[in-house]
C-alpha positions in Angstrom: -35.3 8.3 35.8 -32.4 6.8 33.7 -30.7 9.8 31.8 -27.6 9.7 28.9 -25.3 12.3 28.8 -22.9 12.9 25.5 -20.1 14.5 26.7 -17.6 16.1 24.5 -14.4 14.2 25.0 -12.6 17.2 26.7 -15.5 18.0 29.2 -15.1 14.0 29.7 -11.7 14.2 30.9 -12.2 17.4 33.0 -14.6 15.6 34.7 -12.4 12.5 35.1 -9.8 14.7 36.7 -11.7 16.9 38.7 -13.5 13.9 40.6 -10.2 11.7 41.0 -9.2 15.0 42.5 -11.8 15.5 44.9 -11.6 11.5 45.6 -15.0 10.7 44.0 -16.9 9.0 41.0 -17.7 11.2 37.5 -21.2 9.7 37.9 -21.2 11.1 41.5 -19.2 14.7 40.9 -21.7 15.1 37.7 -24.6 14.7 40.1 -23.6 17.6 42.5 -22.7 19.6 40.1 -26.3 19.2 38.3 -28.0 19.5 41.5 -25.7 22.9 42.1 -26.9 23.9 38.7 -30.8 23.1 39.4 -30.9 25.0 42.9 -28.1 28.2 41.6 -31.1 28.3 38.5 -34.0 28.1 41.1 -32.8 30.5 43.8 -32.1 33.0 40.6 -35.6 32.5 39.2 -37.4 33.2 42.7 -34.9 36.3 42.8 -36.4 37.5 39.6 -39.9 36.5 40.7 -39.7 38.5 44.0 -38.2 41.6 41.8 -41.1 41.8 39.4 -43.7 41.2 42.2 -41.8 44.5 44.4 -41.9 46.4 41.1 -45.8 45.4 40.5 -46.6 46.4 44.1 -44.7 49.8 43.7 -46.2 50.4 40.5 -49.6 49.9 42.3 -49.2 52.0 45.3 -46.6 54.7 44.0 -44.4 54.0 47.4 -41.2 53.2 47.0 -37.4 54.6 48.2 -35.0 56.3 45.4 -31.9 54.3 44.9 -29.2 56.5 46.0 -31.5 56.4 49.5 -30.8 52.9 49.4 -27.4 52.7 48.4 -26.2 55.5 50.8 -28.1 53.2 53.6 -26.3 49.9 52.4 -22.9 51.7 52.2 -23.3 52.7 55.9 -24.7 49.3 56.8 -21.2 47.9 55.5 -19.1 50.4 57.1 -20.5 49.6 60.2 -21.5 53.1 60.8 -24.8 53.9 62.0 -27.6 53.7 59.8 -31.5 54.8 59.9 -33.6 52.8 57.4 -35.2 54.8 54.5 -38.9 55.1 54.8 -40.9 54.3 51.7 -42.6 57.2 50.0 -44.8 58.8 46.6 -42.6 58.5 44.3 -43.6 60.9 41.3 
């Protein structure tokens, strides 16, 4: 699939530069940073995704853990202290 771009002439020569700099082709350093794009937009839509299907199944059931549970349990997680994983419950 053939595809024209019309690049403004500044994002032109910021391209130029930035793939002489990394010792490639604008054709080439356009392509990775489309494909970056595509997959950064795709992992952000299955994030989304996953959230609303989590929120539909706590909606259903009426389990879920309050988020200062959570966040205390993270925040020991990173301090490397020990940690006992909050157990989902009715939330009312």
């Amino acid at each position: 699939m053939a595809v024209s771009l019309r690049l403004p002439p500044e994002v032109k020569k910021k391209v130029a530069r930035l793939a002489q700099a990394q010792d490639t082709t604008a054709h080439a350093f356009m392509l990775a940073a489309i494909r970056e794009k595509v997959e950064s937009e795709a992992t952000r839509a299955e994030f989304h995704a996953e959230g609303k299907r989590r929120l539909a199944r706590m909606k259903r059931t009426g389990l879920g853990i309050p988020a200062d549970e959570v966040f205390d349990y993270l925040e020991r997680r990173a301090l490397g202290k020990p940690a006992v994983r909050p157990k989902p419950r009715r939330i009312t």
